[in-house]
C-alpha positions in Angstrom: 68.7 -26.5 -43.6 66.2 -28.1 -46.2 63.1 -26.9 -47.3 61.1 -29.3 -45.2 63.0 -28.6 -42.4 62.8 -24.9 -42.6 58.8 -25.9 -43.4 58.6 -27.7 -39.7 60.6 -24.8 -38.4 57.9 -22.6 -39.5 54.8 -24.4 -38.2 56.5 -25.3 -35.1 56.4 -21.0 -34.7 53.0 -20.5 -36.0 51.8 -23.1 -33.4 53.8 -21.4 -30.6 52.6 -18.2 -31.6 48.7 -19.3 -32.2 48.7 -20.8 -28.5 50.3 -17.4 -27.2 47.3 -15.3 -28.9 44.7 -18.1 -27.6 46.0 -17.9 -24.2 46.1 -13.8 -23.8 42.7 -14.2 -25.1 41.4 -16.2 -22.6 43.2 -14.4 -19.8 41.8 -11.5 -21.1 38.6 -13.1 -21.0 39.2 -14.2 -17.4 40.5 -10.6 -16.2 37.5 -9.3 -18.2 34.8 -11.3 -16.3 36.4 -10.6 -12.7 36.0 -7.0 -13.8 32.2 -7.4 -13.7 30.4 -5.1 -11.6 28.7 -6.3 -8.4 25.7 -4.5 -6.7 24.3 -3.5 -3.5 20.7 -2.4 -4.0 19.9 -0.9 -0.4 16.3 -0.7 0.3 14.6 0.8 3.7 11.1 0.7 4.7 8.9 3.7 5.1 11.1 6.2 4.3 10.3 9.9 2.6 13.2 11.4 0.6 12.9 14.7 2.7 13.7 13.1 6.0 17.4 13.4 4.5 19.2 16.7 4.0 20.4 15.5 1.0 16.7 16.2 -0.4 15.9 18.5 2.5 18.9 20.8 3.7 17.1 21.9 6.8 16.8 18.0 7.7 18.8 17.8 11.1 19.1 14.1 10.2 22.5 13.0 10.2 23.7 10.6 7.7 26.9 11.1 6.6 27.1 7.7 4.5 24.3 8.8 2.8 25.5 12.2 1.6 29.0 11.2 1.0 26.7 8.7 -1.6 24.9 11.3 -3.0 28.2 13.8 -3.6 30.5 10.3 -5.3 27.1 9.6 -7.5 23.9 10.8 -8.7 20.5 11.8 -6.6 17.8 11.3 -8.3 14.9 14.0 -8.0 12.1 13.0 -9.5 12.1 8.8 -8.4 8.5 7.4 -6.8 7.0 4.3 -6.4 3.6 4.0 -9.1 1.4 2.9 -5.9 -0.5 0.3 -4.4 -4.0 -1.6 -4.6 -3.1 -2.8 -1.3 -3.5 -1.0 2.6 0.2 -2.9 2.8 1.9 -0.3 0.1 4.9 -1.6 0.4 4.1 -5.2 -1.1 3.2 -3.7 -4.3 5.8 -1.9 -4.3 8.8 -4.6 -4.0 6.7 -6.7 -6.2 7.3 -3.6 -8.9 11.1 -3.5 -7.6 11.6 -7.1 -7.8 9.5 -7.2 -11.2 9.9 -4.4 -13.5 6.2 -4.9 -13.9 3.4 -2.0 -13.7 1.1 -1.7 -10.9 -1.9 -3.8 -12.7 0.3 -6.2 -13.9 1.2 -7.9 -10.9 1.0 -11.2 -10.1 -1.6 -11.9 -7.3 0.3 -11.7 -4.3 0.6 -8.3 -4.7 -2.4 -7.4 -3.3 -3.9 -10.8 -1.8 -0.6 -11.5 0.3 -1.3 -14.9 1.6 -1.9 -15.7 -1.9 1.6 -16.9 -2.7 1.2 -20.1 -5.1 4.1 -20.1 -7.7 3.4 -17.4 -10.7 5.5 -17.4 -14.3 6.9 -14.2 -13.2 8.9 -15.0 -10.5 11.5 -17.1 -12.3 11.7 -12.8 -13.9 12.8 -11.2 -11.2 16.1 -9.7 -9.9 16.9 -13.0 -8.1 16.6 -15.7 -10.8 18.2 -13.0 -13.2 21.2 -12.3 -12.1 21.5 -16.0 -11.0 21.4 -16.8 -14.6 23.7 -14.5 -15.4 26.8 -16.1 -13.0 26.3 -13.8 -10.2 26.2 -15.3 -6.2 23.4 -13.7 -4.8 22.1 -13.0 -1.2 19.3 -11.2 0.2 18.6 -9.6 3.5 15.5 -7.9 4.2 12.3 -7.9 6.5 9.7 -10.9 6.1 6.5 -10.3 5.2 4.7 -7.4 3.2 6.6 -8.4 0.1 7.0 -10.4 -2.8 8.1 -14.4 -1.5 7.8 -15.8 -5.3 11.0 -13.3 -5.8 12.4 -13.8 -2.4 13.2 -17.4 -2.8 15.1 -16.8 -6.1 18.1 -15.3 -4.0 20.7 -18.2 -3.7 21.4 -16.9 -0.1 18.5 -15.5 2.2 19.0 -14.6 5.4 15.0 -12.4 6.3 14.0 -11.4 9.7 11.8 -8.1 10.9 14.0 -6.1 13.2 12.5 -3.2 14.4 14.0 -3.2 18.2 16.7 -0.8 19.5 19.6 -3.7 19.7 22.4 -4.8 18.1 20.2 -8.4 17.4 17.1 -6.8 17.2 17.5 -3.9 14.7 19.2 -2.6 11.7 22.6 -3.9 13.2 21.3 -7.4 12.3 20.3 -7.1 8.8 24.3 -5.6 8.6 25.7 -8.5 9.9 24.2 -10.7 7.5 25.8 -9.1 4.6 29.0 -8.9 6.8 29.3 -12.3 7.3 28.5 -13.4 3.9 31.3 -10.7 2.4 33.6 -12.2 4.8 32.6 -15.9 3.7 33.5 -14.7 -0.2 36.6 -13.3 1.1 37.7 -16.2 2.5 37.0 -18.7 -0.1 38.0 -16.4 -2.6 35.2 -15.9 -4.9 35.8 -14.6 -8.2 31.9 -14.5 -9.4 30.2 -11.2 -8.9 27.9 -10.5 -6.3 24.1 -9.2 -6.0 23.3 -8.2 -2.8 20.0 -7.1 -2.0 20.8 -5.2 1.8 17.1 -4.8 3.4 16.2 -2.9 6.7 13.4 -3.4 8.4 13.4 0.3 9.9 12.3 3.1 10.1 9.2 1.7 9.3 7.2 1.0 13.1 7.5 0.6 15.6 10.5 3.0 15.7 12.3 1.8 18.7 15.5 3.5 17.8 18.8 2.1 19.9 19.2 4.4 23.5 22.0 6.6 22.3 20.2 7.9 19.3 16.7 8.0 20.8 18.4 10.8 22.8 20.7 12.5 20.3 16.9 13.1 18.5 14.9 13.7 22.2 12.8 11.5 21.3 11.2 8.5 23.6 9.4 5.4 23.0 6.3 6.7 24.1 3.5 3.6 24.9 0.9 5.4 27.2 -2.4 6.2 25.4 -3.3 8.6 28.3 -0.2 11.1 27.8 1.8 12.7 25.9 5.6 12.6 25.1 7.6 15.6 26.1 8.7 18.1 23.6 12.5 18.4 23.6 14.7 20.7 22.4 17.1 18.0 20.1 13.8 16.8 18.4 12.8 17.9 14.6 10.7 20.6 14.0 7.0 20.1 12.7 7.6 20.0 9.3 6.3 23.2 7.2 2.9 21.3 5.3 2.5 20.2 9.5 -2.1 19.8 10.0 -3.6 19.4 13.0 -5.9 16.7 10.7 -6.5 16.0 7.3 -9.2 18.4 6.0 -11.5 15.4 4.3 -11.2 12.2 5.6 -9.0 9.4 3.5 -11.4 6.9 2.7 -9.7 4.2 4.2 -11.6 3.1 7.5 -10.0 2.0 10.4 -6.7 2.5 8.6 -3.6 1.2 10.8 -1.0 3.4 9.7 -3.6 6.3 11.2 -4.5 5.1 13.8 -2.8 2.2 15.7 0.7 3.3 15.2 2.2 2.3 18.8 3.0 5.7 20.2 1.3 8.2 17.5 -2.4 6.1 17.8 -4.8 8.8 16.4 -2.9 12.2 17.7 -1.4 14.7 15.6 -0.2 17.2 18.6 2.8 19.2 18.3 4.6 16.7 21.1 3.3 13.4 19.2 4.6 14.3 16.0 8.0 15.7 16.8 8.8 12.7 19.0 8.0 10.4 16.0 9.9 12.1 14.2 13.0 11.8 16.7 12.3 8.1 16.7 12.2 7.9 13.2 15.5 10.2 12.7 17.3 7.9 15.3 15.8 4.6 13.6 17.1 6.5 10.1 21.0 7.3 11.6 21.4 3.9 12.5 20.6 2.5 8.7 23.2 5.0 8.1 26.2 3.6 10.2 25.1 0.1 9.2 25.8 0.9 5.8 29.0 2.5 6.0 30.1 -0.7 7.9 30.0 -2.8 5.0 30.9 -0.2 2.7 34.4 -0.2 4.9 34.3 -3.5 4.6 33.8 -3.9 0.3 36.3 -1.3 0.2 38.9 -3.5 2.4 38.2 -6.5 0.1 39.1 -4.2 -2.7 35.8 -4.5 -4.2 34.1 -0.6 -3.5 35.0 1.0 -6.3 33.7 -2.3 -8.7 30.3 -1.8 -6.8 26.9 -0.7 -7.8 25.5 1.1 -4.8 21.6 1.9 -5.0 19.9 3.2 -1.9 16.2 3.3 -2.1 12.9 3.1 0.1 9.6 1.0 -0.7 7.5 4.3 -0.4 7.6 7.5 1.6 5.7 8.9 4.8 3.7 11.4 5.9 4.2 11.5 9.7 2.5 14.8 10.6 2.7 16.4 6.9 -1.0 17.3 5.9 -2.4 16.0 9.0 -1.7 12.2 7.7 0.7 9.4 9.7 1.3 7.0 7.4 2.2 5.7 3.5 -1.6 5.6 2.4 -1.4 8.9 0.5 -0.5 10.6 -2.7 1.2 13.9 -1.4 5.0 14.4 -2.9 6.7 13.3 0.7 4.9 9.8 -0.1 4.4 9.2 -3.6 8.6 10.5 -3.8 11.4 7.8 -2.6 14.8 8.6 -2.1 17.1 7.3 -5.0 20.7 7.6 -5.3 23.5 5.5 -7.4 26.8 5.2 -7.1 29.7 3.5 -9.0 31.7 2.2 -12.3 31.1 5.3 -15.0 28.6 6.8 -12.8 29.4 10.7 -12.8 30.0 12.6 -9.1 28.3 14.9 -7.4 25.3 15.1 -9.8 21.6 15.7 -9.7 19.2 14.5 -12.2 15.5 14.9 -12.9 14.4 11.4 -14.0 10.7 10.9 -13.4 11.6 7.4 -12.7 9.5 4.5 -11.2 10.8 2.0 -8.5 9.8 -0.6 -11.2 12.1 0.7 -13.1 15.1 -0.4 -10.8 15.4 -3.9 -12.8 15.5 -2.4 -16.2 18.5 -0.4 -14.8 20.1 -3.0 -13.1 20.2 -5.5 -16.1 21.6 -2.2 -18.2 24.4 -2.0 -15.9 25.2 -5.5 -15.1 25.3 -6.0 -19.1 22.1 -8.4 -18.6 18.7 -8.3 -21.2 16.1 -7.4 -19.3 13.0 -10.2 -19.4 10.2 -9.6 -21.7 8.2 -9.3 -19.0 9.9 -6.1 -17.6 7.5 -2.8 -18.5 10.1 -0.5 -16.5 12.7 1.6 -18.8 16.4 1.5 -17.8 17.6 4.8 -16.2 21.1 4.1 -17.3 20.8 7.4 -19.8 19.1 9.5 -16.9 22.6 8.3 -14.4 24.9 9.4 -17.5 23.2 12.4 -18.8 21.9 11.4 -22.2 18.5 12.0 -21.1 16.9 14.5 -18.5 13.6 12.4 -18.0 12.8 8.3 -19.4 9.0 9.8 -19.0 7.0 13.0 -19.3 4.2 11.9 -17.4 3.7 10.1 -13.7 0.9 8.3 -12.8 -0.1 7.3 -9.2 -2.5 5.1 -7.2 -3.8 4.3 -3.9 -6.7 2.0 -3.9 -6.1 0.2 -0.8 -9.3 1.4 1.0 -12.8 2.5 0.0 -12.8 1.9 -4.0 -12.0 3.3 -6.5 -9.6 5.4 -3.7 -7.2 8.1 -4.9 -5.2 9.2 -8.2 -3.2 11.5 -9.1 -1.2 12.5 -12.5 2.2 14.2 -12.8 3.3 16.6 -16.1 5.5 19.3 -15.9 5.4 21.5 -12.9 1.6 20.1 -12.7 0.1 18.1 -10.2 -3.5 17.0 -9.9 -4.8 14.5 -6.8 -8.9 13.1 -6.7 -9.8 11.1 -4.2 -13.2 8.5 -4.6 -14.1 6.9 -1.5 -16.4 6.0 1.1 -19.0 4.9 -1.1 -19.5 8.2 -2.7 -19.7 10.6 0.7 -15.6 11.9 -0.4 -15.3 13.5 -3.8 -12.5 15.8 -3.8 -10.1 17.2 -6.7 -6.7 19.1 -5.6 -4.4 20.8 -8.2 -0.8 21.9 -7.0 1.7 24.0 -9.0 4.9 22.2 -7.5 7.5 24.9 -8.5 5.1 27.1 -6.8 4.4 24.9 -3.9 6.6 22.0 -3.8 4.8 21.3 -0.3 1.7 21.1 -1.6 0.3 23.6 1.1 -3.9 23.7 1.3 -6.1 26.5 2.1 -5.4 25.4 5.7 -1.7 26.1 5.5 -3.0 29.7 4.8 -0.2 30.2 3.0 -0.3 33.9 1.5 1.1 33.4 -2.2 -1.7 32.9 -4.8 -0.2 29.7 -5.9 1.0 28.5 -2.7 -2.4 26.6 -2.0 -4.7 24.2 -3.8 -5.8 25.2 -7.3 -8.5 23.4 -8.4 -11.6 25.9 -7.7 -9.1 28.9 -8.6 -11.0 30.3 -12.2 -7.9 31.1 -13.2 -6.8 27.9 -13.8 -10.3 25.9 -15.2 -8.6 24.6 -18.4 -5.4 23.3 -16.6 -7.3 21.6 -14.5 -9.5 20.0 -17.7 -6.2 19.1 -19.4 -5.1 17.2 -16.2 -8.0 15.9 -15.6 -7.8 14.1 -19.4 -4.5 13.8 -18.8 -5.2 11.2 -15.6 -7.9 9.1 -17.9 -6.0 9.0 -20.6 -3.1 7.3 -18.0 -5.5 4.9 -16.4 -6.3 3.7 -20.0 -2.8 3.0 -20.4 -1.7 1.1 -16.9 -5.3 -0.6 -17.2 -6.6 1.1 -13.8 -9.8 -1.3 -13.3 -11.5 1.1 -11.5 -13.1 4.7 -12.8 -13.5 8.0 -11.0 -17.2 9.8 -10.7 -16.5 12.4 -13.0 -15.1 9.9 -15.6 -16.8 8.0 -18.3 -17.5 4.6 -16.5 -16.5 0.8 -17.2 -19.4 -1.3 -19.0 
């Protein structure tokens, strides 16, 4: 064979051989993007983390999807939402969730709700994100109370309040959504990674659990003003930080959540609070067996173990703890959400500290999807928190509810530390509380009488003056930095 011919021979190989490499790189490619992680960012409304017994072991709450969440990932302790300007906390809230933004730097729907006219941010959000990054997304969630400028992003939406005890009229509903759209992917075959973002409408109110677990709880949909529901036997026990009332008042007039809740109205009896409770367990179990039946079904597509699973709430509740009803409050069992992830590289059966904000949830999202984060995003990915590079991704928590009377309550988080002040009604309530939370993680009051010297509030204790001075500074100092408009009376005042 000649030299050209052994020449032709040669390229003829190298060709071959060039077009093998190119094609395993692309199928590599291909394999490699089908190996992209999908999400399911669960989210329930009005939920306190110590409902569960995953944050509360004497919870009698059953929720075995939950837990079996909590021991395949990581719980999250120390996870709250930064607060609201709004009587509605939980628009802020998924405004933060949907934004990464802090609570001042939201657009103005936030907290003027009907003020919805299209705002540079929302093309930010998880929505529009992770539609630009080539995942399908679908939403299912509650209408109202939330952030529609992010809503709409979702390629798929499929909103609708269901707060009734029926399979179309409750948390069953919101399931089948998600369902049906998994079982529409499975059947076309889709390849593209999914975002779902799997909304309840419960336990929020009015907690008209389904029949069978309105009476695994005792509890009854109570709707006569004149009487009171029976206690029963099944139902929860007050919880421990239980007040007949509030001990000042909470600065926010005619406040719904305190006083129109259908069944609860203004009573904080023994019988009203553990039947709300019942309702609210029974409304909380069925979240629970929702999720687990599209968890069966992820895991029958073969796609469980590539998910993301985050489960979440807006905000917590107070329901008979310190005398309160509803989410207008900055005690732990309201300020605290539930947070717990599970999936790809995500350690088992782990607990973690975190001091995390629900506005950081896009930050982490984008970190585990692979994504930048916008510009706009203020949050800071847990992603090092979930895989223990990091115990905390802040030292400090800062909290707000201005939602009433102005400038309305603060608090400020370091350490074991805890200080609350509350500004409101023109002037007539000016109260300071200081809590030592490893001493008193329920933030018992004088009217707990509670006999341990740290098991009560702190702030008049002489013991404990330049604490109190350094949290105090400590809260300014945090207003300055989230640009809090407003100033409390024992602060140096706007000009």
């Amino acid at each position: 064979m000649g030299k050209s011919s052994n020449m032709q021979v040669f390229k003829i190989v190298a060709l071959i051989y060039l077009s093998f490499i190119v094609s395993c790189k692309e199928a590599e490619k291909k394999v490699e993007e089908k190996k992209r992680p999908n999400f399911l960012f669960v989210l329930v409304d009005d939920q306190s983390p110590f409902d569960l017994n995953t944050y509360d072991s004497n919870s009698i709450l059953e929720t075995p999807t939950i837990g079996r969440l909590a021991q395949e990932g990581v719980v999250v302790e120390q996870a709250r939402h930064m607060g609201s300007m709004n009587g509605a906390v939980c628009t802020p809230s998924r405004h933060m969730i949907m934004s990464g933004r802090t609570l001042w730097h939201l657009p103005p729907s936030a907290e003027f709700q009907k003020k919805t006219d299209a705002h540079e941010i929302d093309t930010q959000t998880i929505g529009a994100i992770f539609n630009n990054a080539g995942y399908k997304t679908m939403r299912t969630c509650k209408k109202g109370n939330s952030y529609p400028g992010a809503n709409k992003q979702f390629s798929v939406v499929k909103d609708a309040t269901k707060r009734g005890g029926t399979e179309e009229s409750g948390s069953a509903w919101h399931a089948k959504q998600v369902l049906e759209y998994l079982e529409g992917r499975a059947q076309t075959k889709e390849d593209d990674p999914f975002f779902i973002y799997f909304g309840f409408s419960h336990p929020h109110d009015k907690r008209d659990g389904t029949p069978e677990l309105l009476e695994k709880y005792g509890a009854v949909n109570h709707k006569d003003k004149n009487t009171l529901p029976a206690l029963n036997e099944k139902q929860p026990q007050l919880p421990p930080n239980y007040l007949e009332a509030h001990p000042f008042h909470h600065g926010h007039p005619e406040l719904r959540d305190e006083e129109r809740v259908s069944g609860v109205w203004k009573n904080r009896d023994e019988n009203t609070i553990r039947n709300e409770l019942g309702r609210e367990f029974a409304c909380s179990e069925n979240i629970d067996i929702q999720m687990n039946k599209v968890l069966k079904k992820l895991e029958a597509m073969g796609e469980l173990d590539n998910t993301y699973i985050i489960y979440t709430a807006d905000h917590g509740m107070a329901i008979g703890r310190h005398g309160l009803q509803g989410k207008q409050n900055l005690y732990e069992h309201t300020w605290r959400v539930p947070f717990i992830v599970k999936g790809p590289g995500i350690p088992s059966g782990k607990r973690v500290k975190g001091n995390m904000y629900l506005l950081d949830v896009l930050p982490t999202l984008c970190d585990l999807a692979g994504i930048n984060a916008p510009k706009t995003v203020e949050g800071k990915s847990i992603v090092p928190v979930l895989k223990g590079e990091k115990e905390v991704v802040r030292d400090v928590m800062y909290g707000v509810y201005a939602g009433g009377t102005k400038p309305g309550m603060r608090t400020v988080k370091k350490g074991d530390w805890k200080l609350i002040k509350y500004d409101v009604l023109d002037g007539k309530v000016r109260e300071t509380q200081l809590f030592n939370l490893a001493e008193n993680p329920n933030e018992y009051l004088p009217e707990h009488g509670r006999l341990g010297e740290m098991e009560t509030d702190l702030a008049e204790h002489p013991k404990y003056t330049d604490k109190l001075a350094e949290m105090e500074a400590l809260l300014l100092e945090q207003m300055l930095a989230h640009d809090d408009p407003y100033r409390l009376w024992n602060q140096p005042q706007l000009k």
